[in-house]
C-alpha positions in Angstrom: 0.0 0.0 0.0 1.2 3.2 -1.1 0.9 6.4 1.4 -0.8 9.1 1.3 0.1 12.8 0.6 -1.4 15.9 1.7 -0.5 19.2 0.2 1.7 21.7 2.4 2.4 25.4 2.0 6.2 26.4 3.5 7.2 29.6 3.7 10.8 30.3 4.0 12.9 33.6 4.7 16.7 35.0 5.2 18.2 38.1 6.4 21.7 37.1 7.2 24.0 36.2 5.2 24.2 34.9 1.8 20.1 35.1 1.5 19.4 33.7 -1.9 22.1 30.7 -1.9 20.3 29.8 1.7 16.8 30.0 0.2 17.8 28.0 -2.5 19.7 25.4 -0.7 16.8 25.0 1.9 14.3 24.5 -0.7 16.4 21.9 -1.6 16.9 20.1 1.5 13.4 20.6 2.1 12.1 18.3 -0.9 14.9 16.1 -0.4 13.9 13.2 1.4 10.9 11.1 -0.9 8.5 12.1 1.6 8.7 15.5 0.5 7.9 16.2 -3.3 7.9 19.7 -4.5 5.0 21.2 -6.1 5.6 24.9 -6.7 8.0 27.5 -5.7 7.4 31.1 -5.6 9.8 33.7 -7.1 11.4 35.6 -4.4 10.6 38.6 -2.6 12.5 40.9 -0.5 10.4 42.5 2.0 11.3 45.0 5.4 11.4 43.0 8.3 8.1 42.9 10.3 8.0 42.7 14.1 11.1 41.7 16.4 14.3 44.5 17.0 14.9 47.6 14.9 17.0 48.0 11.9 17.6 44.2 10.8 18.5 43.5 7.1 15.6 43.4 4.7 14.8 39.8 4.3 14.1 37.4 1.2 11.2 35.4 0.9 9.5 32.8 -1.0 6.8 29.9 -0.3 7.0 26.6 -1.7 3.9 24.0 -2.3 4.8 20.6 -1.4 3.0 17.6 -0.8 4.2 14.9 1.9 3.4 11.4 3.3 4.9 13.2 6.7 2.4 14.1 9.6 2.3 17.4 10.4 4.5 17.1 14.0 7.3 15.0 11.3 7.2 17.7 8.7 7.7 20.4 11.2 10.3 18.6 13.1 11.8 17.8 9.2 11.5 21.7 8.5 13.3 22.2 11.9 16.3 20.4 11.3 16.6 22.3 7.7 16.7 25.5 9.6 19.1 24.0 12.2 21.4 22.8 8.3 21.8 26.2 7.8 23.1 27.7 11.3 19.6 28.7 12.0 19.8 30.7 16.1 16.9 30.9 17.9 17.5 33.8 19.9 15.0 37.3 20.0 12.1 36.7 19.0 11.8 37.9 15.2 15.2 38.9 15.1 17.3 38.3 12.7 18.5 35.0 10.8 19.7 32.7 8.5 16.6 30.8 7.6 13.0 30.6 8.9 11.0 27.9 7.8 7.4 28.0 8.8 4.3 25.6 7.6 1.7 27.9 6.9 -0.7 24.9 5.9 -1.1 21.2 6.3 -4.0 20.0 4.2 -7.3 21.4 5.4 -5.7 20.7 9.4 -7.1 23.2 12.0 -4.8 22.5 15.2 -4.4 24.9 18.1 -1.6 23.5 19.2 1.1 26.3 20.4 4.1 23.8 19.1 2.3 24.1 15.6 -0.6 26.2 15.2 -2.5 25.9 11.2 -2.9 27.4 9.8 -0.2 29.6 11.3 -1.3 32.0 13.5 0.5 35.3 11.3 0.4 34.3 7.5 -3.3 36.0 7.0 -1.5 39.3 7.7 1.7 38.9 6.0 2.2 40.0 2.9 5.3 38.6 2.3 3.6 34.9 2.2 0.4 35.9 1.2 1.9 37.3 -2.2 4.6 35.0 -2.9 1.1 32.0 -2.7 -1.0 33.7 -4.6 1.6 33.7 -7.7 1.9 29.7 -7.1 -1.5 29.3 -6.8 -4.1 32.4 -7.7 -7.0 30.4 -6.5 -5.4 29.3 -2.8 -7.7 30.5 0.5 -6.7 31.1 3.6 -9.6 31.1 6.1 -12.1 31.4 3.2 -10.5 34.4 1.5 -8.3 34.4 -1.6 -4.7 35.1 -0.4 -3.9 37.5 -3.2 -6.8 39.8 -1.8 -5.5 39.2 1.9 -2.0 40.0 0.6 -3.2 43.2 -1.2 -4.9 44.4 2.6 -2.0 43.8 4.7 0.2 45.9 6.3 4.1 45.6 5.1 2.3 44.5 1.5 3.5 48.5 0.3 6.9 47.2 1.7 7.1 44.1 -1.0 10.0 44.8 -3.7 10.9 42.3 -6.7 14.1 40.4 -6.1 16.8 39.4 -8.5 15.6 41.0 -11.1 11.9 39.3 -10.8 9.7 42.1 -12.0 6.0 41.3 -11.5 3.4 44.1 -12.6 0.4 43.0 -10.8 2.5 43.9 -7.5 2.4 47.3 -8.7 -1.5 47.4 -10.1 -2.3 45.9 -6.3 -0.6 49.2 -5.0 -2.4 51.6 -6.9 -5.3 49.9 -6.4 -5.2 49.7 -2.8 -4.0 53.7 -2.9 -7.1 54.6 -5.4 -9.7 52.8 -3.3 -11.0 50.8 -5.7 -13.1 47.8 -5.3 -12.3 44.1 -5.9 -9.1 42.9 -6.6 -6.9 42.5 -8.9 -6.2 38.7 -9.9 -3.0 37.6 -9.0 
C-alpha cells in the first residue's frame, strides 16, 4: 500500500548572510527526502522586516507548495532540522536570521496547538507569504478568502519589492489599487 500525501504550504525567509544561496539550498533540503515532493515555488521577494528588533536586514522570501506522506509534528520537526542545516539561532524573537522555515498549511488541518498552530497564527497578515502564494496558486484560501486579496490588505504588503531581477506588474497594479480605493481585486 502506497501512502498518502497531503499538500503543504512552507514559507521560507533570510536576512543574514548569503540570502538567496540559503533559500535555494533550503528549498532543496526541504524536498529532499521522498517524503517530501515539491509542487511549486514562488519567485522571491524581498520585504522590510516585520516585528522583532529595529533595523535588521531586509529579508528574502519565498513559499514553496509541497505535498508529503509526513504528519504534520514530522514535517515540522523535518522543517526544523533544515533551519538548524543552515546555522539557524533561535535567539530574540523575530530577530534576525539565517533561515526561517514556517508551515503555513497542512491539508485542510485546523490544530491549536502552540508547538504548531494551522494554519499559522500570522500568515493571513503577512504579505510577504500571502503574495509569494497567490503567484503559485491564484485560486489558494486562507480562512475562506483568496490570499492575493488578503495579501493586497496587509500591512508591510507596500513594503514588497521584486528580487533578483523578478519584475511582476500585478504587484504594482495591487498598490495603486489599494492607494485609489477601488473595489475588488486584482487577480494575481
Amino acid at each position: 500500500m502506497s501512502p498518502s500525501f497531503t499538500r503543504a504550504v512552507i514559507a521560507l525567509g533570510s536576512n543574514l548572510g548569503e540570502r538567496n544561496d540559503t533559500l535555494t539550498a533550503a528549498v532543496a533540503d526541504l524536498v529532499d527526502p521522498p517524503e517530501v515532493r515539491l509542487l511549486a515555488i514562488s519567485p522571491i521577494v524581498q520585504t522590510k522586516a516585520v516585528g522583532g528588533p529595529a533595523d535588521q536586514p531586509d529579508f528574502l522570501n519565498m513559499v514553496i507548495a509541497v505535498e508529503t506522506s509526513l504528519t504534520a509534528p514530522e514535517l515540522l520537526r523535518h522543517c526544523q532540522a533544515v533551519e538548524g542545516r543552515h546555522l539557524r539561532v533561535r535567539g530574540v524573537r523575530w530577530g534576525p536570521r539565517t533561515l526561517d522555515v514556517d508551515i503555513i498549511t497542512y491539508g485542510d488541518a485546523v490544530s491549536s496547538d502552540p508547538a504548531l498552530t494551522l494554519p499559522h497564527p500570522r500568515a493571513a497578515e503577512r504579505a510577504f507569504v500571502l503574495y509569494p502564494w497567490s503567484l503559485i496558486d491564484p485560486s489558494a484560501e486562507l480562512n475562506g478568502v483568496k490570499v492575493g486579496d488578503l495579501a493586497a490588505r496587509a500591512a508591510d504588503f507596500a513594503d514588497l519589492a521584486p528580487f533578483d531581477g523578478f519584475e511582476d506588474s500585478r504587484l504594482e497594479d495591487r498598490r495603486l489599487e489599494d492607494r485609489s480605493g477601488a473595489a475588488g481585486a486584482v487577480e494575481p
